[in-house]
C-alpha positions as CSV (number, residue, x, y, z in Angstrom):
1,X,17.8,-12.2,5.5
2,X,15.8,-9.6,7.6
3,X,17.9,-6.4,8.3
4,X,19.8,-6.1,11.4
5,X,18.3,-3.2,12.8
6,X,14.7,-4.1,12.0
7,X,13.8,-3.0,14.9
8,X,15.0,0.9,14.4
9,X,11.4,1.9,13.8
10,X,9.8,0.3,16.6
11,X,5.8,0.9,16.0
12,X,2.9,1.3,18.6
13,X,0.7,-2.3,18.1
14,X,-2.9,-1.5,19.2
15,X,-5.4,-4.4,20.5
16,X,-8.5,-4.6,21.6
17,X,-8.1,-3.5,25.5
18,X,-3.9,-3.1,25.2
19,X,-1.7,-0.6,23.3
20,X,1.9,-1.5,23.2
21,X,3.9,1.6,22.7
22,X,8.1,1.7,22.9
23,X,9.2,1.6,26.4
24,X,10.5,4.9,27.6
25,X,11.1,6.6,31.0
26,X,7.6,7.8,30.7
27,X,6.5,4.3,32.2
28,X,9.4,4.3,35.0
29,X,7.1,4.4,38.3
30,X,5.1,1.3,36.9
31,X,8.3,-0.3,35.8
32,X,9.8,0.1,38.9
33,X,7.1,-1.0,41.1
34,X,7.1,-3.9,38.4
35,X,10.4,-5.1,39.7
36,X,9.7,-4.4,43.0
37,X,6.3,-7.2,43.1
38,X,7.8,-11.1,45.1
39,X,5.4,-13.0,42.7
40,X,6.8,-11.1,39.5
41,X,9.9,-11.6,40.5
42,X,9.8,-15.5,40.8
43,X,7.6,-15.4,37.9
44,X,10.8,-14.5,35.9
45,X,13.3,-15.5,37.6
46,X,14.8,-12.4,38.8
47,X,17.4,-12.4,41.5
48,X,18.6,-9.2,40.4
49,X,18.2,-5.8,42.7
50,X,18.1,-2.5,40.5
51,X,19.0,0.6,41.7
52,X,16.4,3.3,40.7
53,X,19.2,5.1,38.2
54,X,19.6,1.9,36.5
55,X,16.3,1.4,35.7
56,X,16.0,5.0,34.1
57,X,18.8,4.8,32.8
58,X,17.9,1.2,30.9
59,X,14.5,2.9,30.3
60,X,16.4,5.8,28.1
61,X,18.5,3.6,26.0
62,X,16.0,1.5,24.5
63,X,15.6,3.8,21.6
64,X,18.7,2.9,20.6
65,X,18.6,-0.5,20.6
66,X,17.7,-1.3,16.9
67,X,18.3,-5.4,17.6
68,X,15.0,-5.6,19.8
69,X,11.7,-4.5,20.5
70,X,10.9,-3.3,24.2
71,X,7.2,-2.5,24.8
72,X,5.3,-0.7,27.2
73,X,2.2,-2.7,27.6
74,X,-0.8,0.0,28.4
75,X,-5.1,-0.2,29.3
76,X,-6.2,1.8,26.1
77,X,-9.3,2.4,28.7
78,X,-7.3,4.2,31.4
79,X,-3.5,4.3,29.8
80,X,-2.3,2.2,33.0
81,X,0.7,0.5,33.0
82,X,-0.2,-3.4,32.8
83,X,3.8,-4.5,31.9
84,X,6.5,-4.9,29.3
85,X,6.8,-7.0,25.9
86,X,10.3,-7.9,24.6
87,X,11.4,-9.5,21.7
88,X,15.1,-10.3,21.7
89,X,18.2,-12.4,21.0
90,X,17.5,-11.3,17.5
91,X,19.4,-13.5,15.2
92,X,18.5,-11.7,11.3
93,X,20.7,-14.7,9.6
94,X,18.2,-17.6,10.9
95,X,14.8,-14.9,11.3
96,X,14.6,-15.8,14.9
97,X,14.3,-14.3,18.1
98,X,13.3,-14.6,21.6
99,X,9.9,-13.4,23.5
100,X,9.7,-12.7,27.0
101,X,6.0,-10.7,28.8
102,X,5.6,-9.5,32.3
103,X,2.3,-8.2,33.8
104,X,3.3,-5.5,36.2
105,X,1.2,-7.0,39.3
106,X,-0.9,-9.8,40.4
107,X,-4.0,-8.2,40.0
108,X,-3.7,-8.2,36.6
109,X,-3.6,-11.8,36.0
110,X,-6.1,-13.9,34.7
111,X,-7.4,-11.1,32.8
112,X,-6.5,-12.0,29.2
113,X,-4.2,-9.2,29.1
114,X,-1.2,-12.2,28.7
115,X,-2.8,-13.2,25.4
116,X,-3.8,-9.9,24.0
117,X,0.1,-9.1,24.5
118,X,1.7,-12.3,23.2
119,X,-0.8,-12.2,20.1
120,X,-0.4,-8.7,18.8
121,X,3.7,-9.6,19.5
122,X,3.3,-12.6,17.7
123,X,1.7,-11.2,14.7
124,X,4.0,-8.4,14.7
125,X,7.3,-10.8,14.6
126,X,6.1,-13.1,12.5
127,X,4.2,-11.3,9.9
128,X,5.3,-7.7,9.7
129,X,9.1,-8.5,10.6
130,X,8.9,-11.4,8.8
131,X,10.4,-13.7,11.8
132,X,10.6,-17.9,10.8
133,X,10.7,-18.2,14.9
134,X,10.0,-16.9,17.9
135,X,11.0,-18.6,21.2
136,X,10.7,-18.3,25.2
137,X,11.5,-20.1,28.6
138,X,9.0,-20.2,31.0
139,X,9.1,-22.1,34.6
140,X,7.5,-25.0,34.9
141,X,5.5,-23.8,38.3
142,X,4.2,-21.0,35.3
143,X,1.1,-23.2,34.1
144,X,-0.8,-19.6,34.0
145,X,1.9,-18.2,31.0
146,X,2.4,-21.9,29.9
147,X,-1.4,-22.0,28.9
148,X,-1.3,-18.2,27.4
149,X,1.6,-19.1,25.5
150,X,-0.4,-22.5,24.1
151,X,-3.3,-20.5,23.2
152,X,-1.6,-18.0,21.1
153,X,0.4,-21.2,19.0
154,X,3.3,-21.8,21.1
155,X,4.5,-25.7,21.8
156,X,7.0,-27.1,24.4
157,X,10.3,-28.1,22.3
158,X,12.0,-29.2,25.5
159,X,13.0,-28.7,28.8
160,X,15.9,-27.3,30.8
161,X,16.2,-29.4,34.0
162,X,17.0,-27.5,37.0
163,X,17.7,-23.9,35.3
164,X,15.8,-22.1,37.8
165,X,17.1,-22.0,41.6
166,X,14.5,-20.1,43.9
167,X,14.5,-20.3,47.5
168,X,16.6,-23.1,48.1
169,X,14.2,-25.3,45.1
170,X,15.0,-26.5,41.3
171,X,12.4,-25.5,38.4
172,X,13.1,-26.1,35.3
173,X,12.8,-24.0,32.4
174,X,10.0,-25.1,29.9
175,X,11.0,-24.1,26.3
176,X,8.4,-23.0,23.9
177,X,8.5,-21.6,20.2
178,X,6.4,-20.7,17.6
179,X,6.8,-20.9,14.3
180,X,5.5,-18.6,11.0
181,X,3.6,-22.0,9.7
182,X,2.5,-23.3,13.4
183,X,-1.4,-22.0,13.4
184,X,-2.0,-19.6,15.6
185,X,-5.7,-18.8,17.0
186,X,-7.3,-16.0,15.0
């Protein structure tokens, strides 16, 4: 069984163009202009409104949340904010957990930064923590993540009809999962 509080000595993971560094309140202006963004917001499904305190607030605990991983996703060329990597729903008794990515805008979409997240999380979870699986939801009007998610060894294991309600319409919510013996793309 993996320890409970794996996750107490949360590292920085360093790709190619991304660094993902623990999420602090360092990162609160591109965080909160993050939730702020319409098309991130349906992206994920957020109806929630945050109240600027909140979000600093949440920022400053995640240090002591030793049952996840939140990342600050950041440009090693110009330390920019480009989003947020979780893993979560850590269950140590079954080595399995849940994965959620947001890019902080638009503009950065399309750009590979998606994969270069989701692989160096991936290869964290399941190799250095040691992780048997690691899940996510996506919407099914997502094909951008859907394909991201594919590429870096995810596959659909079912669907949850009608989870999503956004203006006034039903999406479902695709699930996806990798496993430690699913190949992954080098």
């Amino acid at each position: 069984m993996i320890a409970a509080d794996v996750f107490r000595d949360q590292p920085t993971l360093v790709g190619k163009r991304v660094r993902l560094e623990p999420l602090t309140v360092a990162v609160f202006e591109g965080v909160w202009s993050m939730l702020q963004d319409p098309e991130g917001r349906r992206l994920t499904g957020t109806h929630a409104v945050f109240a600027p305190d909140e979000v600093r607030e949440w920022l400053a605990s995640r240090a002591d949340q030793h049952d996840r991983a939140d990342w600050a996703a950041i440009r090693i060329e110009d330390g920019s904010f480009l989003g947020e990597a979780v893993i979560l729903d850590f269950d140590p008794a079954n080595e399995t957990a849940g994965y959620r990515v947001a890019l902080a805008h638009p503009q950065l979409y399309g750009q590979g930064y998606g994969t270069e997240i989701t692989g160096l999380v991936v290869g964290y979870a399941l190799d250095t923590v040691g992780l048997y699986r690691l899940g996510l939801e996506v919407f099914d009007f997502n094909t951008r993540a859907m394909r991201v998610y594919e590429k870096c060894g995810f596959g659909v294991e079912g669907i949850k009809r009608g989870a999503l309600l956004w203006d006034g319409e039903r999406h479902d919510a695709v699930l996806m999962s990798i496993r430690r013996e699913d190949p992954r793309d080098p």
